[in-house]
C-alpha positions as a Markdown table, in Angstrom:
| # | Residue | x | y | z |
|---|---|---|---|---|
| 1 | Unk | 103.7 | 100.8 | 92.7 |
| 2 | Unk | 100.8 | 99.4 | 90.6 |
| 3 | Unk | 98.2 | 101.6 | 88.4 |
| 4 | Unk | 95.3 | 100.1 | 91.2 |
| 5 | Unk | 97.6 | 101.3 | 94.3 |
| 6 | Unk | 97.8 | 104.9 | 92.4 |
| 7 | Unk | 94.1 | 105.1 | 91.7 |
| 8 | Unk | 93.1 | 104.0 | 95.3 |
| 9 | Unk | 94.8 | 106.7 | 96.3 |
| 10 | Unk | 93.1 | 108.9 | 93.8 |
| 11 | Unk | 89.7 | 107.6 | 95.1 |
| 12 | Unk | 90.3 | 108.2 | 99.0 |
| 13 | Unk | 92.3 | 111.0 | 98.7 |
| 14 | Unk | 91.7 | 115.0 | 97.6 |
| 15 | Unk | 95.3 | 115.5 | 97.0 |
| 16 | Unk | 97.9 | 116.5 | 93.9 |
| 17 | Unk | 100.1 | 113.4 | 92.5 |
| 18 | Unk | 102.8 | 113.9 | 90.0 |
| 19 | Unk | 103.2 | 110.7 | 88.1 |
| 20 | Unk | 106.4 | 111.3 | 86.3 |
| 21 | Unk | 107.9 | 108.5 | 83.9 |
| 22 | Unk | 111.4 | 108.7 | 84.0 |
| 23 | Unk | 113.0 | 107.5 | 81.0 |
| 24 | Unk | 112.4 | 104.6 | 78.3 |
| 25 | Unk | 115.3 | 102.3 | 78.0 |
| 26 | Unk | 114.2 | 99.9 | 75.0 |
| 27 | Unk | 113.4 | 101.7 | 71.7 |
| 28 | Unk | 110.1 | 102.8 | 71.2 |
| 29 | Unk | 108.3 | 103.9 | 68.2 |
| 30 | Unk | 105.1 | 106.2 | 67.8 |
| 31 | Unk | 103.1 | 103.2 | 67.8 |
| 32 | Unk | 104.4 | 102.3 | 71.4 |
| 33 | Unk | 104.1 | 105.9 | 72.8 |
| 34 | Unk | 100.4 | 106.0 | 71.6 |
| 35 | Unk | 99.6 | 102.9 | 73.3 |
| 36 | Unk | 101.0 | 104.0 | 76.8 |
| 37 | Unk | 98.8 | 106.7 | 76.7 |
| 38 | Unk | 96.3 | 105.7 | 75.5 |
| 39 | Unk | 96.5 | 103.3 | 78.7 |
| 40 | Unk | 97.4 | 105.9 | 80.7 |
| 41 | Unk | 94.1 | 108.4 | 79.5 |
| 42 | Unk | 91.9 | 105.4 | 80.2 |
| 43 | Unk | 93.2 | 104.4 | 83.7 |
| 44 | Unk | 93.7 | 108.2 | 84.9 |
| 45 | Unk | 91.0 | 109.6 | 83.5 |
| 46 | Unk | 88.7 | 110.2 | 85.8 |
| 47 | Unk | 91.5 | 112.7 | 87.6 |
| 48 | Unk | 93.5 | 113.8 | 84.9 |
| 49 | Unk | 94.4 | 117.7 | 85.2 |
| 50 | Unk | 95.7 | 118.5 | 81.6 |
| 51 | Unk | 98.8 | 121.2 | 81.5 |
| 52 | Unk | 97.9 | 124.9 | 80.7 |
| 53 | Unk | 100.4 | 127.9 | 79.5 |
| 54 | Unk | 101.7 | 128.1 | 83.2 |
| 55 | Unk | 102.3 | 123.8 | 83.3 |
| 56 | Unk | 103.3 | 123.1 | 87.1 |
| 57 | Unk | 102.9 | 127.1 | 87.8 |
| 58 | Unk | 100.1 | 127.1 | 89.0 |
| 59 | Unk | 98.2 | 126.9 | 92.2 |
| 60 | Unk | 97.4 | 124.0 | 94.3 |
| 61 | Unk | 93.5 | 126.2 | 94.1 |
| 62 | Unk | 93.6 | 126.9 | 90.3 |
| 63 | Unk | 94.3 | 122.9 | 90.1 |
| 64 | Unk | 91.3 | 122.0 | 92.4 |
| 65 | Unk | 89.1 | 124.2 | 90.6 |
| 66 | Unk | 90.2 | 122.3 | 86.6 |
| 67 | Unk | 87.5 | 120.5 | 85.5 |
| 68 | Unk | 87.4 | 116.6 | 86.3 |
| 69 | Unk | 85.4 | 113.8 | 86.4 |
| 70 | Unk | 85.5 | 113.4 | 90.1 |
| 71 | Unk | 85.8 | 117.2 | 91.5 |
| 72 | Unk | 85.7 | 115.8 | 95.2 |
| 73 | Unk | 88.9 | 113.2 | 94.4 |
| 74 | Unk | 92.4 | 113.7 | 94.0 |
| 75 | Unk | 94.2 | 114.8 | 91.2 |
| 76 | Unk | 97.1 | 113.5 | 89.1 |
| 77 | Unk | 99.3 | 115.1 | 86.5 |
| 78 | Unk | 101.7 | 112.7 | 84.6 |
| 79 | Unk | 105.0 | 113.8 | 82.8 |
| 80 | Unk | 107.2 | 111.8 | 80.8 |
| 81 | Unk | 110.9 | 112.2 | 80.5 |
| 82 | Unk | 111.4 | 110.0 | 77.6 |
| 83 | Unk | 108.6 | 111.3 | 74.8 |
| 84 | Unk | 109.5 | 111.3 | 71.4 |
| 85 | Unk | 105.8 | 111.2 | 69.7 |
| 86 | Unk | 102.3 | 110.0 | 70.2 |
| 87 | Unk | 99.2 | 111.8 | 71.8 |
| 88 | Unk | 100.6 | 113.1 | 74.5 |
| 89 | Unk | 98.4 | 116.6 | 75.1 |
| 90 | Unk | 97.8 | 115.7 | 78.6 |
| 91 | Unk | 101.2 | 115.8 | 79.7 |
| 92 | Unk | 102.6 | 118.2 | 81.9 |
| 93 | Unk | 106.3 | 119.4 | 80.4 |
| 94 | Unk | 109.1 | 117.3 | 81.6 |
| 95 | Unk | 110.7 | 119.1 | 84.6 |
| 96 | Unk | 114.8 | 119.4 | 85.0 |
| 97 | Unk | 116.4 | 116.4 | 87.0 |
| 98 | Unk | 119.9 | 116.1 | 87.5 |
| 99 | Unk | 121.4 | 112.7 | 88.1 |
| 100 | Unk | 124.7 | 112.0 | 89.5 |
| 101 | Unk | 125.2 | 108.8 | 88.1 |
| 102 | Unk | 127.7 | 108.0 | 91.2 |
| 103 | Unk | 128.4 | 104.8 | 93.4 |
| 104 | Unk | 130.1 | 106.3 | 96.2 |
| 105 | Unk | 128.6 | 108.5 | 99.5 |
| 106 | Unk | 131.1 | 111.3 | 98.9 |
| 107 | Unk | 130.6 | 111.8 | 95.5 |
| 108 | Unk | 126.8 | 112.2 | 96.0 |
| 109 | Unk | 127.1 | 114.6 | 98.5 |
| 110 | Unk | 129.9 | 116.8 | 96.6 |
| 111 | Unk | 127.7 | 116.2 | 93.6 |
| 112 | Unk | 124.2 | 117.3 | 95.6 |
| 113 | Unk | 126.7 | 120.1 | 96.9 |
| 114 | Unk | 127.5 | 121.3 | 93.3 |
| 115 | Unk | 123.9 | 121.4 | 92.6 |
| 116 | Unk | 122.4 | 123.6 | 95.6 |
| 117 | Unk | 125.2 | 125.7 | 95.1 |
| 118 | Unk | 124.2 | 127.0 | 91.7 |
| 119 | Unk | 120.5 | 126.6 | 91.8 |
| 120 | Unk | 121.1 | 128.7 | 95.0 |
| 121 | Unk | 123.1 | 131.2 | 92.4 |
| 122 | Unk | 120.4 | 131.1 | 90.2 |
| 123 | Unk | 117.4 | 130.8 | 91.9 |
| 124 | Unk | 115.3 | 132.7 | 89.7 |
| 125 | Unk | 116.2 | 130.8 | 86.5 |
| 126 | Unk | 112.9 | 128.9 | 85.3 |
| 127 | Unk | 114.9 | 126.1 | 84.4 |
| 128 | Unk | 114.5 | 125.2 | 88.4 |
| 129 | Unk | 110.9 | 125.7 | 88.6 |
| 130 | Unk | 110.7 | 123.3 | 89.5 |
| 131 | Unk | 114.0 | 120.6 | 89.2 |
| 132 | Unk | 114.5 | 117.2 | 90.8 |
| 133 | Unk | 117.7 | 116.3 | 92.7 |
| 134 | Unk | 118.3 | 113.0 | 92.1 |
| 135 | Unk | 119.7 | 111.7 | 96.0 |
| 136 | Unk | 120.2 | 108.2 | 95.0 |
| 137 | Unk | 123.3 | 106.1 | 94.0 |
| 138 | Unk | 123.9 | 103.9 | 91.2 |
| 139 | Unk | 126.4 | 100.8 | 90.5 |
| 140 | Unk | 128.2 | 99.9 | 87.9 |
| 141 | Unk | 128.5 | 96.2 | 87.4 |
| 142 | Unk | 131.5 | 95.8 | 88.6 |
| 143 | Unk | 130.3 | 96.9 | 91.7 |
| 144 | Unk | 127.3 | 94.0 | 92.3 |
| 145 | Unk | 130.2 | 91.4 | 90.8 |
| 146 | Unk | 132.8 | 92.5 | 93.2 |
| 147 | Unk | 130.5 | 92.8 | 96.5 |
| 148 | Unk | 131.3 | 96.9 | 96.8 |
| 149 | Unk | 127.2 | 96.6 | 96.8 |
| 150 | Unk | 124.9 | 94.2 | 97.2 |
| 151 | Unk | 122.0 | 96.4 | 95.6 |
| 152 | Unk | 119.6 | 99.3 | 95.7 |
| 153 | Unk | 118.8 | 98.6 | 99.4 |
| 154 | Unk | 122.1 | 98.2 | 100.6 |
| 155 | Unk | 122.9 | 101.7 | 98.7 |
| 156 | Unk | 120.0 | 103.5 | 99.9 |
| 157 | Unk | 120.7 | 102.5 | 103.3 |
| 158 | Unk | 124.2 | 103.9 | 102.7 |
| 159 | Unk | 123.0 | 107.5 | 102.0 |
| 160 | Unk | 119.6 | 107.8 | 103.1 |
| 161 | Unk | 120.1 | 109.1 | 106.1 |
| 162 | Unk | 122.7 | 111.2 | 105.2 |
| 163 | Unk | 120.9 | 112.9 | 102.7 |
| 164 | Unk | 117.8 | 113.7 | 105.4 |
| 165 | Unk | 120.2 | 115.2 | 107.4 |
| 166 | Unk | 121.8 | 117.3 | 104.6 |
| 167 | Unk | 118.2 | 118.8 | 103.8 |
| 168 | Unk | 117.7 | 119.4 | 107.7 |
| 169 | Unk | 120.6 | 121.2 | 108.3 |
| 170 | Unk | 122.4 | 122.6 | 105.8 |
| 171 | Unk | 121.1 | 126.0 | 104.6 |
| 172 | Unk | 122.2 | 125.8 | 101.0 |
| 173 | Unk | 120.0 | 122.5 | 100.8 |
| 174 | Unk | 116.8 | 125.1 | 101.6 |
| 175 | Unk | 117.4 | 126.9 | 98.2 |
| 176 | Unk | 114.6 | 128.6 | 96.7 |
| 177 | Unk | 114.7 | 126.7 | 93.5 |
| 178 | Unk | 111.6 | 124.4 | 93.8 |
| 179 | Unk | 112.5 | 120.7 | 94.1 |
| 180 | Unk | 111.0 | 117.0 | 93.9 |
| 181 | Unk | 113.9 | 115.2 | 95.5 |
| 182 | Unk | 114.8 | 111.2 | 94.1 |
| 183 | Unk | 115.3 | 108.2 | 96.5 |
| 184 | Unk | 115.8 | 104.5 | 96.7 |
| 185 | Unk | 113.9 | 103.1 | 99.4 |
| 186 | Unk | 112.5 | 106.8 | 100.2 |
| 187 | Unk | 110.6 | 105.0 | 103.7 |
| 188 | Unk | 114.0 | 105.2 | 105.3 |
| 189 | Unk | 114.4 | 109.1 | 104.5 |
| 190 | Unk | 111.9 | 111.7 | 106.6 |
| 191 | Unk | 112.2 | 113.3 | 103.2 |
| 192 | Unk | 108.3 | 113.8 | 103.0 |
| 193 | Unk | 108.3 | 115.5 | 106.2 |
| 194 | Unk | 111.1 | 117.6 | 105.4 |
| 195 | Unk | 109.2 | 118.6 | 102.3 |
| 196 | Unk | 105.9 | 119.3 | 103.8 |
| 197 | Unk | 107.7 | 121.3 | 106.3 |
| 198 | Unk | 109.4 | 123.3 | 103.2 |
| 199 | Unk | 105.9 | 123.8 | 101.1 |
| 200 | Unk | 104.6 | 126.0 | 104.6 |
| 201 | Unk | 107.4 | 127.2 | 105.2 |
| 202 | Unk | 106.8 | 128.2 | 101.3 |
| 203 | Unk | 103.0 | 129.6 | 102.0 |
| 204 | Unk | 104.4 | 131.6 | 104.6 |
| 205 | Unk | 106.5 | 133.6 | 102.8 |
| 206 | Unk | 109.4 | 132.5 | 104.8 |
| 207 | Unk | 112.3 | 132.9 | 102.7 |
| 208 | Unk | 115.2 | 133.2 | 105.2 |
| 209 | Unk | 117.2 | 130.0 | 105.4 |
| 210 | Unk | 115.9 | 127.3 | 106.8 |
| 211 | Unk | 118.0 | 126.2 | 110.0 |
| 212 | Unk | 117.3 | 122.9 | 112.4 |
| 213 | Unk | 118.7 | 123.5 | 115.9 |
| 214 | Unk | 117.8 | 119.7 | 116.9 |
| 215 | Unk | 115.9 | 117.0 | 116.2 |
| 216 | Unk | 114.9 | 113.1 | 116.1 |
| 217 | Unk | 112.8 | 111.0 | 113.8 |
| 218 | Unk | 112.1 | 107.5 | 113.4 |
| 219 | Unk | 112.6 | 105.7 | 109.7 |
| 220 | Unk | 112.0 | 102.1 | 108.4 |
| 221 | Unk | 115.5 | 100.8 | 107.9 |
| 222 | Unk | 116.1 | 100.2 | 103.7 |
| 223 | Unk | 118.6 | 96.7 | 104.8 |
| 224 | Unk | 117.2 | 93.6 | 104.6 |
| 225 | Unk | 119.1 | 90.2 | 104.9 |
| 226 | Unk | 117.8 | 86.3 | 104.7 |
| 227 | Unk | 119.9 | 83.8 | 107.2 |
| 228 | Unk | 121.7 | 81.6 | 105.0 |
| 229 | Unk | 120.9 | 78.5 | 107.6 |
| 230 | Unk | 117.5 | 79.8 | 108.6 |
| 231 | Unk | 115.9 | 80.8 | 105.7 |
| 232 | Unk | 115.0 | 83.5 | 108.0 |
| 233 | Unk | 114.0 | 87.3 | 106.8 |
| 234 | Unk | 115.2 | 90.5 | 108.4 |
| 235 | Unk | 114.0 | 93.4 | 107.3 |
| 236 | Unk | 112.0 | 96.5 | 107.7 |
| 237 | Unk | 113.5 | 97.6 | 111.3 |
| 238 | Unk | 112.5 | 100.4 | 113.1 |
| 239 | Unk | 115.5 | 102.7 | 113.3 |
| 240 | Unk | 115.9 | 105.5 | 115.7 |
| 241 | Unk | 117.7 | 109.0 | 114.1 |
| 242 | Unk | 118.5 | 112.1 | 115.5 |
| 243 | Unk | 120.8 | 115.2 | 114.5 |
| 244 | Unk | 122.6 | 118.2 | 116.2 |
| 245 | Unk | 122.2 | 116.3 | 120.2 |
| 246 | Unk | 123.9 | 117.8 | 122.8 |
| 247 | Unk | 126.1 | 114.7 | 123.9 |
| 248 | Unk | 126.6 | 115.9 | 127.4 |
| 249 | Unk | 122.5 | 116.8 | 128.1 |
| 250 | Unk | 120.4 | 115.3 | 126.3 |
| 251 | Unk | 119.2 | 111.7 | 125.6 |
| 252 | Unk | 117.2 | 109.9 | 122.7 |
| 253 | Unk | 113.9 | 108.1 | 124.0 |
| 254 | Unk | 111.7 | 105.6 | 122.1 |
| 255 | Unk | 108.8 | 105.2 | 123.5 |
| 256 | Unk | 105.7 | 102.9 | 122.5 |
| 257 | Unk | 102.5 | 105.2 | 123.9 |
| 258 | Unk | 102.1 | 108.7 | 122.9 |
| 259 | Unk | 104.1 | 110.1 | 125.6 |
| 260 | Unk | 102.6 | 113.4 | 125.3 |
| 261 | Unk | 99.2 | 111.8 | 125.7 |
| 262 | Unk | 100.3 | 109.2 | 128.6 |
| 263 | Unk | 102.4 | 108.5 | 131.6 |
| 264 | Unk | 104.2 | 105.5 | 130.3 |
| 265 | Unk | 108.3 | 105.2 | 130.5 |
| 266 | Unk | 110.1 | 104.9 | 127.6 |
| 267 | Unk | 111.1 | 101.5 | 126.3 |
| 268 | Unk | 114.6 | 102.4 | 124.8 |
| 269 | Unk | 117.2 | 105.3 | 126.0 |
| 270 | Unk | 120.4 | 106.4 | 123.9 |
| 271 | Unk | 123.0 | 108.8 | 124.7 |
| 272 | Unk | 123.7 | 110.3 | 121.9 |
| 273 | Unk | 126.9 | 111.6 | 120.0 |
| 274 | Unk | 125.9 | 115.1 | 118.0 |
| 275 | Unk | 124.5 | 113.1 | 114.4 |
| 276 | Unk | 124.0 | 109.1 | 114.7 |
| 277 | Unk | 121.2 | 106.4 | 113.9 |
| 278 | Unk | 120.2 | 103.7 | 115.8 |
| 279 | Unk | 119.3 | 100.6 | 113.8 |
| 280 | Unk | 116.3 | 98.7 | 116.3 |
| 281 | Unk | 115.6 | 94.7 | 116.7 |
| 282 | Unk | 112.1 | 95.9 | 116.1 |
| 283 | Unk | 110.8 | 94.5 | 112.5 |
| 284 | Unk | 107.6 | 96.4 | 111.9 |
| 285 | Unk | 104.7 | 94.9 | 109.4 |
| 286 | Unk | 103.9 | 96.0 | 105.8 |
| 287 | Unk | 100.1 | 97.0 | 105.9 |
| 288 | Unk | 98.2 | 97.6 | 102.3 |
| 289 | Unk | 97.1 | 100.8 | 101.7 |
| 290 | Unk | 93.7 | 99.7 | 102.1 |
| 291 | Unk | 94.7 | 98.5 | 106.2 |
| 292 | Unk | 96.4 | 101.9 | 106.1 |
| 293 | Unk | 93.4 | 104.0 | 105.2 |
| 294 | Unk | 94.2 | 107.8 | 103.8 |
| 295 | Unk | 94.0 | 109.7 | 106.4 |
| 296 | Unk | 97.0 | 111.2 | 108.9 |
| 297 | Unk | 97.6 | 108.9 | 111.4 |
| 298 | Unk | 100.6 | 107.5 | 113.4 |
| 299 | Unk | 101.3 | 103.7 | 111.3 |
| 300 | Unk | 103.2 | 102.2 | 114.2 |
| 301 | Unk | 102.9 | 102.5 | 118.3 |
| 302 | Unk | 106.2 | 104.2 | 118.5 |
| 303 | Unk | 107.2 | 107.8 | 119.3 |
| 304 | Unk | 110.9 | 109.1 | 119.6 |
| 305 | Unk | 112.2 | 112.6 | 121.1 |
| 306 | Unk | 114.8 | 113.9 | 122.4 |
| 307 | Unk | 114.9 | 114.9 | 126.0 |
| 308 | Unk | 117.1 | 116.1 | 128.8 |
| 309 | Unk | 119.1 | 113.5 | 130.4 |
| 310 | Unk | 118.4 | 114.8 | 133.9 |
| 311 | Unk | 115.5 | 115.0 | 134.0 |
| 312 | Unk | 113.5 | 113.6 | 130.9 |
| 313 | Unk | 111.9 | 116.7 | 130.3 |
| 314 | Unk | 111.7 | 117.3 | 126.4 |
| 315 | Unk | 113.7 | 119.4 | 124.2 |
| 316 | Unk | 111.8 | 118.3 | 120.8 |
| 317 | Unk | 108.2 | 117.5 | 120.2 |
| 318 | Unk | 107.6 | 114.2 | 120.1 |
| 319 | Unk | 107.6 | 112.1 | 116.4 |
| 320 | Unk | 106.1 | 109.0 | 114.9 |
| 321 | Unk | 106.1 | 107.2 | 112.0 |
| 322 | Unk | 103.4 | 109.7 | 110.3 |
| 323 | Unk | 101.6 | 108.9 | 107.1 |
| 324 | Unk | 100.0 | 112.2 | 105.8 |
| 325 | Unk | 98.7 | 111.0 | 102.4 |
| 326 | Unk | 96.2 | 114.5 | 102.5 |
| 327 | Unk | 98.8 | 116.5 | 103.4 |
| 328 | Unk | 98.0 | 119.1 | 101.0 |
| 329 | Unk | 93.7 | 119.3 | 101.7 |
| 330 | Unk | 94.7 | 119.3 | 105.1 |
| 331 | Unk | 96.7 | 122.5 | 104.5 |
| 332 | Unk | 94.7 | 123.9 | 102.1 |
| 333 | Unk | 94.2 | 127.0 | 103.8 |
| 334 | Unk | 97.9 | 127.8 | 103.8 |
| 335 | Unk | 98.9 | 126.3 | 100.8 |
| 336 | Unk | 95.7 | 126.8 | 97.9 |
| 337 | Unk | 97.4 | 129.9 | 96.6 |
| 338 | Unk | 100.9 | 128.4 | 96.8 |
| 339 | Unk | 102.2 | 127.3 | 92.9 |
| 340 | Unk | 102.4 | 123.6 | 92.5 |
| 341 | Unk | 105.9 | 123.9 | 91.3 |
| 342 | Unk | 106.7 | 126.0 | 94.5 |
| 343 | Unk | 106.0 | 123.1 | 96.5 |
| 344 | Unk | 108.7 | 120.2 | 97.7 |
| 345 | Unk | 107.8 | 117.0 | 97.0 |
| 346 | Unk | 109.4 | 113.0 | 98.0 |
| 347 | Unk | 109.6 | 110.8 | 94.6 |
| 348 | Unk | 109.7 | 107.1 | 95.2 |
| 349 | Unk | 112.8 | 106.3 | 93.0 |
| 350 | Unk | 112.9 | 102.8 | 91.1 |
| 351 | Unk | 108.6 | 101.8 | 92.9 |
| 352 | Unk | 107.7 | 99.7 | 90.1 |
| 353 | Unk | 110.7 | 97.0 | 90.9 |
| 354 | Unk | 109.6 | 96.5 | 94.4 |
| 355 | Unk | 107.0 | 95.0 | 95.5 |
């Protein structure tokens, strides 16, 4: 993700961005620090929201209301992980993020399941006010050499769905420690949804665990391949998802109208075990921001549910692919006195090396 993406976003949008720089992996000096933000001042400037006592505890209205140079714009507050000197009085403080620093499915989950278990314990603690699971893998070398992986994409698509349902359906994954979940390749998660789902559920006061009965979403698939003989590229696949079915009554439908809006048949009918994905033929085009436009809209003609198999009548609502990149303005009269840091936001994990 480049500065110009991030401040065209910023210009169209009224929202709250978090621009959090991980870590630093060369050596820097003060000299170095200085210069990043110095860059950083001049490119943000115009929405920079500066940290007070409270840092990210505070509401998304007290933040609205912080003087900027363009009031009817978004927002952005930038920490930094890795800071060791430099001019740096516009950060916000460094929230806690724990990584698992594991290359294997089972150990994230018993790793994720270690950490919602005692933030759970210790909800209260302001350590976890907010704090960032990290819900991405990572290889060691010997696991690109040996072919155990063949990169961030094929790990992502290894877990990412796995970790959407984990946060849909298991209620120690709705703690009430605040959280801005990691991923690789987070466009085959429905992690923003699930967290935009969390942050009413939030401004509702609705602290009793969070439970899914059923439900079905559609992703972009994180795999791509290129034929060796072809040269051709597969990638970016429409992929079909659904959780807690009923295998003997209901049925997974793609359609490719609205088909709460229309009459139209669906295009593409599953039978579905309990949990399962569905990986599509359907490659679906990359559209600039700009094409995109910032409002919430439906990106791609396709809508999934789930229905009942005798009679096609739905059991869920029906779901898109949604971008909703003014979630929060569009919600501000449930959310403005909500605390930023009570909010649960998607991180895109590793942006700047993809393009």
């Amino acid at each position: 993700m480049g500065l110009d993406q991030v401040k065209n976003f910023l210009t169209n949008s009224h929202d709250i961005m978090i621009f959090r720089i991980g870590a630093h992996e060369q050596v820097w000096d003060g000299e170095a620090f200085d210069e990043l933000y110095a860059l950083l001042s001049k490119e943000f400037g115009p929405w920079l929201v500066k940290p007070g006592p409270e840092e990210l505890r505070v509401t998304l209205n007290e933040i609205w209301k912080l003087p900027v140079s363009n009031p009817d714009q978004g927002r952005i507050m930038i920490t930094d992980g890795g800071r060791i000197s430099g001019d740096d009085n516009f950060l916000f403080e460094e929230f806690y993020a724990h990584w698992c620093n594991v290359n294997d499915p089972l150990d994230l989950k018993s790793c994720l399941d270690q950490d919602m278990s005692l933030v759970a314990s210790d909800h209260e603690n302001p350590k976890y006010n907010p704090w960032g699971p990290e819900c991405q893998m990572t290889p060691e070398a010997e696991d690109i050499l040996l072919g155990k992986w063949f990169g961030l994409r094929d790990m992502a698509d290894a877990v990412n769905r796995d970790v959407t349902r984990w946060f849909q359906t298991i209620p120690e994954y709705s703690t009430r420690g605040s959280m801005l979940t990691g991923h690789d390749f987070f466009l085959s998660t429905d992690m923003i949804h699930v967290g935009i789902e969390r942050s009413l559920k939030v401004a509702s006061e609705m602290r009793q665990k969070r439970q899914v009965k059923v439900g079905a979403y559609l992703s972009i698939n994180a795999w791509a391949k290129t034929d060796p003989d072809t040269g051709e590229i597969t990638h970016r696949r429409l992929e079909i998802n659904w959780f807690n079915a009923d295998e003997s009554n209901h049925q997974v439908a793609l359609y490719d109208q609205d088909p709460e809006s229309g009459s139209g048949l669906p295009i593409m009918v599953l039978y579905p075990d309990s949990d399962g994905f569905f990986v599509t033929d359907i490659m679906l085009p990359q559209p600039s921001s700009e094409e995109l436009g910032y409002q919430a809209k439906c990106v791609f003609d396709y809508w999934v549910r789930i229905e009942d198999n005798s009679n096609g009548n739905p059991v869920t609502k029906v779901r898109c692919l949604e971008m909703q990149p003014s979630w929060m303005t569009d919600n501000a009269d449930t959310l403005g006195e909500v605390n930023y840091s009570d909010l649960m936001l998607t991180i895109t994990h590793d942006a700047a090396a993809y393009k």
